[in-house]
Each structure stands twice: as structure tokens, then as C-alpha cells.
N, C-alpha and C positions, 0 to 999 in steps of 0.2 A: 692398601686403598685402591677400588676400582675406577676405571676411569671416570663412570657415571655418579658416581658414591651422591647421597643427595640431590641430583637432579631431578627435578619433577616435570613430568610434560604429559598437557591434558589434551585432547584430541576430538574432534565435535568425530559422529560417525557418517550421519544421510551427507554424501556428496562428498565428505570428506577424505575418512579413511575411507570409505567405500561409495561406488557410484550410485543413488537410487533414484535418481531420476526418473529415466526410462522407463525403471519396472512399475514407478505410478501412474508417468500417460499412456503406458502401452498393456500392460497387466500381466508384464511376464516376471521372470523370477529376478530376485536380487543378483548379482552375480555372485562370489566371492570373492573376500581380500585380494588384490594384486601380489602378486608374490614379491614384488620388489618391496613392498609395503611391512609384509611378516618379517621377511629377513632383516631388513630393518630395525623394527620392533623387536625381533627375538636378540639381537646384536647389543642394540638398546638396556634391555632387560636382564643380559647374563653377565653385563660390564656393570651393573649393579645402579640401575636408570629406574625411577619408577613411573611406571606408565598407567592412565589411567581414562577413560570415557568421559565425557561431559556433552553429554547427550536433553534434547525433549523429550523425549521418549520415556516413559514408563517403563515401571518392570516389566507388565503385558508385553510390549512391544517391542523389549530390546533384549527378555531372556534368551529366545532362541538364539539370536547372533552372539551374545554374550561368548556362550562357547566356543564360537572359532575366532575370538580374537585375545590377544596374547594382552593380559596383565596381570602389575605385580602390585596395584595402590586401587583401594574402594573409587567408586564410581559417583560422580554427581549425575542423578537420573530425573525426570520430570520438571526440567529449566529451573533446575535449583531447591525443588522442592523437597528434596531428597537426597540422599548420599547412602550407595548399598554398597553393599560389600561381596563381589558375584563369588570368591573363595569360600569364606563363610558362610554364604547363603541369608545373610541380613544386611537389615537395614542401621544404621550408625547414627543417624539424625532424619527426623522427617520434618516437615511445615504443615500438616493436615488440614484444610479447610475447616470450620469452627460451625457448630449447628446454625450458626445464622445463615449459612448457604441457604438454608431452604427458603428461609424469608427472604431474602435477595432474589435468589432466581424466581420465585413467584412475581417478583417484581418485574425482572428481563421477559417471565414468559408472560407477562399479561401486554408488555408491549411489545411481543414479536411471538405471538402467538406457534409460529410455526420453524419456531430456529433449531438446527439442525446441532445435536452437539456429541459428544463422547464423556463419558464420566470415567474415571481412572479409578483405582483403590489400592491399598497397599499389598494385595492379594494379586494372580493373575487373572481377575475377574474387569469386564470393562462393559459399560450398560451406555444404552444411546439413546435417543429421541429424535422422533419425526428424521430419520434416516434416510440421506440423499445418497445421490453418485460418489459427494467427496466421502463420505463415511464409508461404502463399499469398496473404493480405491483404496482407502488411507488401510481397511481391513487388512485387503490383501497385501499391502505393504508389509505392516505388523505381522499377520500373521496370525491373528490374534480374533476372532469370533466374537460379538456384540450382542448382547443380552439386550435386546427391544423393550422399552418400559413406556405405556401412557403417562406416568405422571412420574413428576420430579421426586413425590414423596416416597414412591415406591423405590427411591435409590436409601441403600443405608449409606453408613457410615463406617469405618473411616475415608474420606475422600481426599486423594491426592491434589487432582488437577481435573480440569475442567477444558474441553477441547470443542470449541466452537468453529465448525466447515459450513462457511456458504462463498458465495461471493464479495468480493470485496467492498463492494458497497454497502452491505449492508454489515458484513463486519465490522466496518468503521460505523455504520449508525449504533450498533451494540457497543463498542468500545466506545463511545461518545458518551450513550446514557448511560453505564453503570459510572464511570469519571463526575460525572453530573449529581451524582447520587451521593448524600452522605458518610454513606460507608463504602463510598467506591476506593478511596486511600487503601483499606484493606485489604486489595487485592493490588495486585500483580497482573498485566496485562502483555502479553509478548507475542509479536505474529511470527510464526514459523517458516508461511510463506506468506501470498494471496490471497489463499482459501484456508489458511488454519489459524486461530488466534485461538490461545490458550491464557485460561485464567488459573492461578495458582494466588496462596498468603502470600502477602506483602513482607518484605522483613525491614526492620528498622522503622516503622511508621514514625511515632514522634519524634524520633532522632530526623528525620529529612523533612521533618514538619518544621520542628524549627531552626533548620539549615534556611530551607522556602524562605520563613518569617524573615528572617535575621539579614537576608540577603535583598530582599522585599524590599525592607525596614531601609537599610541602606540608601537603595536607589531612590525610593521616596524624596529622602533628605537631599540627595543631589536635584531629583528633578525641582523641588522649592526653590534651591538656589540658582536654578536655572531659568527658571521662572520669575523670581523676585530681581533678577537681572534684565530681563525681557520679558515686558507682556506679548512678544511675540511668540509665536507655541512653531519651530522650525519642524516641519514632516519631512525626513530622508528615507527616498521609496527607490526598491529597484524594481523595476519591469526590464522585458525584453522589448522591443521593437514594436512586434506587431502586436502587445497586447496594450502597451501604452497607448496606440495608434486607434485602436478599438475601445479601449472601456474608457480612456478621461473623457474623449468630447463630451462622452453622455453619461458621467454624476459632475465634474470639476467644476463650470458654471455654477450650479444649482450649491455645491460646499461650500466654495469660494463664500456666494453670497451668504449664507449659512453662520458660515465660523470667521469673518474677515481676520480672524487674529492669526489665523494658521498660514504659515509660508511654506509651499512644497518646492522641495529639491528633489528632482525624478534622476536619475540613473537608467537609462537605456543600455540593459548590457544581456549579452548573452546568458540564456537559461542555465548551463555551465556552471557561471560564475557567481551566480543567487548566494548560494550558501556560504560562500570565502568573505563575500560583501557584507551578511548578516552578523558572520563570525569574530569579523576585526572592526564592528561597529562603525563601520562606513556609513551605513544604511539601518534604520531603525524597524522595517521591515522588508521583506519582499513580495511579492502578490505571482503567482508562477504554480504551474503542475506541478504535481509532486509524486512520490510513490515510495515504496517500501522502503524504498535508501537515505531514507530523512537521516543523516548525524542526530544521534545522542542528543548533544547541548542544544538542540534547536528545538521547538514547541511549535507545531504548523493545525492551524484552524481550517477545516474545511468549510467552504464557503458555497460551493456548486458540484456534481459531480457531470464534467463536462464531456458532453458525447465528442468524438473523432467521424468527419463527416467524409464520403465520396467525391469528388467534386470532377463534373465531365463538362464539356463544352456540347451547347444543345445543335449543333453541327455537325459532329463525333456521333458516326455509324452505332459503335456499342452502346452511348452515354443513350440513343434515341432509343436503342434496343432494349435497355434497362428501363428505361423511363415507359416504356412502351407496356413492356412486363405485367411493371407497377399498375400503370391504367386498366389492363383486361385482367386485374385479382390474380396474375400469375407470380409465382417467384422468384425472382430474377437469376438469371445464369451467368454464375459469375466469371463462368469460362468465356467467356466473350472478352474480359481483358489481358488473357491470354497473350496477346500481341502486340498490347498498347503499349504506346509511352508512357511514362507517367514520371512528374517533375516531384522528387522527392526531397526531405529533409536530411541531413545527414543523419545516418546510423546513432551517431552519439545524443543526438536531441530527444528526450524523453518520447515524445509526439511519434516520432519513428522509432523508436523502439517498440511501438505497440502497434504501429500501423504493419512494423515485419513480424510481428507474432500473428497477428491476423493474416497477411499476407500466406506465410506458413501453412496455417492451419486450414484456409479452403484451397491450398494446392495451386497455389498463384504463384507460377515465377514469373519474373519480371526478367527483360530479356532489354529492354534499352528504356534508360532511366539519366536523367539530370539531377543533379545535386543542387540545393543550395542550402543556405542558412535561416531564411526570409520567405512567410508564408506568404505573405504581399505576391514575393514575388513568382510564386509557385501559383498563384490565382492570379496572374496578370499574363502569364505564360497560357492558362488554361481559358484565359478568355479569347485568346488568339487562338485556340484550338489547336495548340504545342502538343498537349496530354494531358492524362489527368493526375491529379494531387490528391491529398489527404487537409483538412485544416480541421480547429475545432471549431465547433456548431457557432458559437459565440462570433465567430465571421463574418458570418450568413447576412446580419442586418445590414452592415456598411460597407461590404463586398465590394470593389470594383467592377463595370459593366455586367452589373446581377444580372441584365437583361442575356447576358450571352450565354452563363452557367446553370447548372442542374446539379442540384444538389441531394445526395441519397443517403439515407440515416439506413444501417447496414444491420442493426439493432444484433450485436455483438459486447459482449463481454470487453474482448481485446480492445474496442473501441471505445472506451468509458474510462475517464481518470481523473482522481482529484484536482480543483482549482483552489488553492490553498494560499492565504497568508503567512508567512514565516518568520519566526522572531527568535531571540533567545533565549534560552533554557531559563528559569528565574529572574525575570524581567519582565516589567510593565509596559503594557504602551501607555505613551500622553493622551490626556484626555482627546486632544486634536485626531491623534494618529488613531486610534480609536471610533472615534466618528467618522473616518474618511473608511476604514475598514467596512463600518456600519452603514453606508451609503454604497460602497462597491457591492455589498453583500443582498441589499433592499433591491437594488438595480439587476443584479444577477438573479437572483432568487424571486423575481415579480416575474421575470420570463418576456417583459415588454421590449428585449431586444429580440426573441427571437420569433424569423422565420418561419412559415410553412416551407418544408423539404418538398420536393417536386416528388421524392419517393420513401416514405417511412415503411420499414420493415418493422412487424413483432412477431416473433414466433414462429420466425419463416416464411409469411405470409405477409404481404402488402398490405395498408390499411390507409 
């Protein structure tokens, strides 16, 4: 008996076994396997280990690498859509999308007329539509040349998977309406990253339909008895600080009177600790930014997709120079904060996490910087004309000493992210907790909180 005898170990590959990062924001080659990686693997494999891929990736995309990496057990290829067998040269089990694809996506394309996507097949053949930047990246990642087609009908069949590239925003408008749709169950919706959200067959549908039901079904029965206990309807919310501080003044009045029967318990806690609080039902939702790293057992509603704003003090040489820009139809040069202060969030807070992808990306370093926790107190700083911050737009209306800031919409990607409700996987909200959602979301989405920016960018260009 070898040491490994029955061990099974599956291995994702982009980033994993192998770096591919780089070769897609920069457009150079993959590297190869790290050697410490094969030896490994090979070590692995002759002590009688079976090793094997569980990859996104398609056969198109992952034949070529196929052969420099070392296995001894078939491959799960296209997020489970599939199981090949790279020894054999076949396929062991497939999930093929079902001719109703065509009738579905006639539906996706009559409402996004111009989505940018990739079709798979069980062949190395891979056909695209209305093809962007991510579709030429993702190409040369793969590896793999794309067959141009006007129209969805002109795709045959058999279809593996479906790979939809834009931006995240509208990704999630796409993975919203097909969900919405009656035959959205039948699919399978997984994001790769930011920019790649792939639809594949659902597996198990009525089996997790009435898992849903049954667990539904349940909660129901507690919430009556929780009810027929109290006509009081208890709402337990978490917020952070400063978003507490910004959205109750302006719906809680106008619900209160609304729904007198609903009693809110707010939790002020760190954006961190949102999802620990929703998880061990402390809190029956959370209201907070969100992004790709939503847990599993959690169900989050997009409610706004909230811009990330500049914010300079109108005494601040650069903030006038920007603003200045903006007024004579020029561009603003962002190298002017080359040397600024600026009062930032810590690294770990979602918010700065995308303010330093942004920062990165137009060549901004940042040379003397303040930390804290508290947007508040990052705009109380910059009204003193400390430096400049980052906050999200939703600020702007009840700012402290608005008179002193300048505020600039930088119309970036980086600076755009989910404002989402978060709840529990198979669970209802109370009708209360539900309305008070339903008034957060009327409030957000009527736009009546926000500001004119002193300077809006689109397209590069002032406006």
C-alpha cells in the first residue's frame, strides 16, 4: 500500500496552481508551473495520490495547459458543468444547456441589447457577441480565438456554458433579471471575478426547491408564533456609524409614523463584523457595501450602486486646481495629488479597498496619509483642510461644513460598489423588516439625497 493509496486532491488552476493574474491586466504570457508545485504533484502522484483540475474553464481554454500539468484522476472543467478526462481524451459526464437557451437569451438580449458574452461548446470551438476589452483579454488568456456571431441563433448546439464580461454593474443587473425570470432556477449563476459571470444547468433544481419550501415553510410557523405573541413586529438592523448617521434621519420619522407597530433595534458596528451578526441571528438584516466575498449562506439585495466621491477642502491649492479644470471643460490632472495628504480608511474597510485599486491604477502614491475608522471623521479633518478623503456620494447631502468641501465624481469603475441589504440564506424578512428595506431603497433610489458634485467626470471629460 502507497502512502497516498485513495487520496483525492482537486486543485482550482487561474491563481492557484498557477499565477494568471498579471498575464490578464498586462497581456503578457502565463508563466509556467513553479517548480516547487510539479515536484510536488509528481511526489504526490507516484506515492499513489490522485490528482486532478477543478477549474471554470472549458475545454477551449484549459486544453493547452492541460499538458504541462501533472494528473492521474478526470477533471471537473466548466464550474462543474463537466467532468473530462485529459488521459482519454473525453468527456465522462456533461450538463449541456437544453434548446430553451435560445428562448431565454432572447429574453436577456432584448434587455441588454448589447451584452458582451462568450459561448463554450463541447468541441474547442468558442463563439462571442458584441465583443469588448474583457472578451480580447480573457482570449488571450485562454488562448483560444472567438468566432464573432450577430445573432444568438447563429450559435449551435451542444452548449456547455455561457460567459458573460462587462462590468460589474451591470453583471449584477444581468444576474438579477434572469433570477427574476421563471426559468431562472434553471440555470446556475457563478462570478469568476468582477468582470466574468458564467451561466451553466442548474443541477438538483426540485431537490433545493423544496429544501427552499420546507425551510420557508418552517420559519413561517415561528414567525406566527412570534407574532401571535406580540403585535409588536421587533426590526434588528446592523449599520456602521456613519451610514446609520446619514440614512435614518431621512426615512425613520416618515416609517415610524407609517408602521407604529415596528420597534427598531440598530446595532452600530463595524462593516467587518456585518456578516458574523447576520450569521448567528443577532441581527435580522444588515444594510452595508458589499462585493464579491458575500458567504454562501447569505442572500444580499442590491438596493443602489453607490459611487466613491473625492473630497478636497475649497482652500486646498490642488482641490481649486481640479475644480478649476472641471470649470474651463478640461480634464483634471490627477497628478496634482501627488503630494497631498489625504485622511484615509483603513486598508481592511471595503471603501478603501477600492479607493487603493483606484489609487494604483492612475499612478497615485500616496506619500503621508492618516488612518481612521470613521468617514465622519475623515470629512471633519478635510473641512479643516487637514487633506483630502474618499466617502461615498450618499454623504454629500448632510456633510458637515458642506460650505468648506469640493466634492468630485472621478467617474471610475474602481469607484462604484454595491449598497446592499443582507440577510440569510432561506429566510424571510418580517413584513415590518421588509418595509423599512422598502423605504431605505424609495429614499436611495428617488436620488432626493443627492448633491450636485462641484466636479463630475464621464468619459474623461468634465460635464
Amino acid at each position: 500500500m502507497q502512502k497516498f493509496d485513495h487520496v483525492l486532491l482537486a486543485s482550482d488552476f487561474d491563481n492557484t496552481l498557477v499565477y494568471t493574474q498579471s498575464a490578464l491586466d498586462n497581456g503578457t504570457d502565463i508563466p509556467p508551473m513553479c517548480p516547487r508545485n510539479r515536484e510536488a504533484l509528481d511526489y504526490f502522484i507516484q506515492n499513489g495520490g490522485l490528482f486532478a483540475i477543478s477549474t471554470g474553464r472549458a475545454l477551449p481554454a484549459f486544453m493547452d495547459y492541460a499538458k504541462d500539468v501533472p494528473m492521474s484522476a478526470p477533471c471537473v472543467i466548466a464550474n462543474g458543468a463537466a467532468i473530462y478526462d485529459f488521459r482519454a481524451n473525453e468527456y465522462l459526464y456533461t450538463a449541456f444547456l437544453g434548446e430553451a437557451i435560445y428562448d431565454h437569451m432572447a429574453e436577456v438580449l432584448a434587455r441588454f441589447p448589447t451584452l458582451a458574452f462568450e459561448v463554450y461548446h463541447d468541441d474547442c470551438r468558442i463563439h462571442a457577441m458584441n465583443p469588448n476589452r474583457y472578451i480580447r483579454n480573457h482570449e488571450h488568456l485562454t488562448r483560444s480565438p472567438v468566432q464573432v456571431v450577430e445573432r444568438f441563433t447563429d450559435i449551435d448546439l451542444p452548449i456547455i456554458k455561457i460567459l458573460f464580461e462587462e462590468d460589474f454593474p451591470v453583471l449584477d443587473a444581468v444576474r438579477t433579471f434572469i433570477l427574476s425570470r421563471p426559468w431562472g432556477r434553471e440555470y446556475e449563476l457563478i462570478y469568476s471575478n468582477e468582470h466574468l459571470l458564467e451561466l451553466t444547468a442548474a443541477g438538483k433544481v426540485y431537490a433545493n426547491y423544496l429544501e427552499d419550501s420546507s425551510q420557508l415553510y418552517e420559519q413561517l410557523l415561528q414567525d406566527f408564533t412570534r407574532l401571535n405573541a406580540s403585535r409588536r413586529q421587533t426590526l434588528r438592523v446592523a449599520m456602521s456609524n456613519w451610514r446609520a448617521s446619514t440614512l435614518l434621519p431621512s426615512i425613520l420619522p416618515a416609517f415610524s409614523q407609517e408602521h407604529p407597530e415596528a420597534h427598531l433595534e440598530l446595532l452600530e458596528r463595524p462593516t467587518s463584523e456585518m456578516f458574523r451578526l447576520v450569521a448567528d441571528n443577532t441581527v435580522d438584516f444588515a444594510i452595508m457595501n458589499t462585493n464579491l466575498n458575500t458567504p454562501d449562506y447569505l442572500t444580499t439585495e442590491t438596493i443602489l450602486y453607490e459611487k466613491i466621491l473625492l473630497v478636497g477642502n475649497r482652500g486646498n491649492r490642488a482641490a481649486q486646481a481640479l475644480a478649476e479644470a472641471c470649470r474651463a471643460g478640461r480634464e483634471p490632472e490627477l497628478s496634482v495629488l501627488e503630494h497631498e495628504r489625504f485622511v484615509l480608511l483603513y486598508p481592511e474597510i471595503l471603501l478603501a479597498m477600492r479607493v487603493n485599486n483606484f489609487l494604483e491604477r492612475e499612478h497615485i502614491t500616496v506619500e503621508n496619509a492618516l488612518y481612521t475608522t470613521n468617514a465622519t471623521t475623515a470629512l471633519n479633518l478635510t473641512a479643516e483642510n487637514y487633506g483630502f478623503c474618499f466617502v461615498n456620494e450618499t454623504a454629500v447631502h448632510n456633510a458637515p461644513n458642506r460650505g468648506e468641501l469640493l466634492f468630485f465624481d472621478l467617474d471610475s469603475p474602481d469607484l462604484v460598489h454595491p449598497l446592499s441589504v443582507v440577510y440569510k440564506k432561506k429566510r424571510h424578512l418580517l413584513p415590518a423588516a421588509r418595509a423599512f428595506v422598502d423605504a431605505a431603497r424609495r429614499f436611495l433610489q428617488s436620488q432626493s439625497w443627492r448633491s450636485e458634485c462641484d466636479c463630475r467626470v464621464e468619459h474623461g471629460r468634465p460635464v
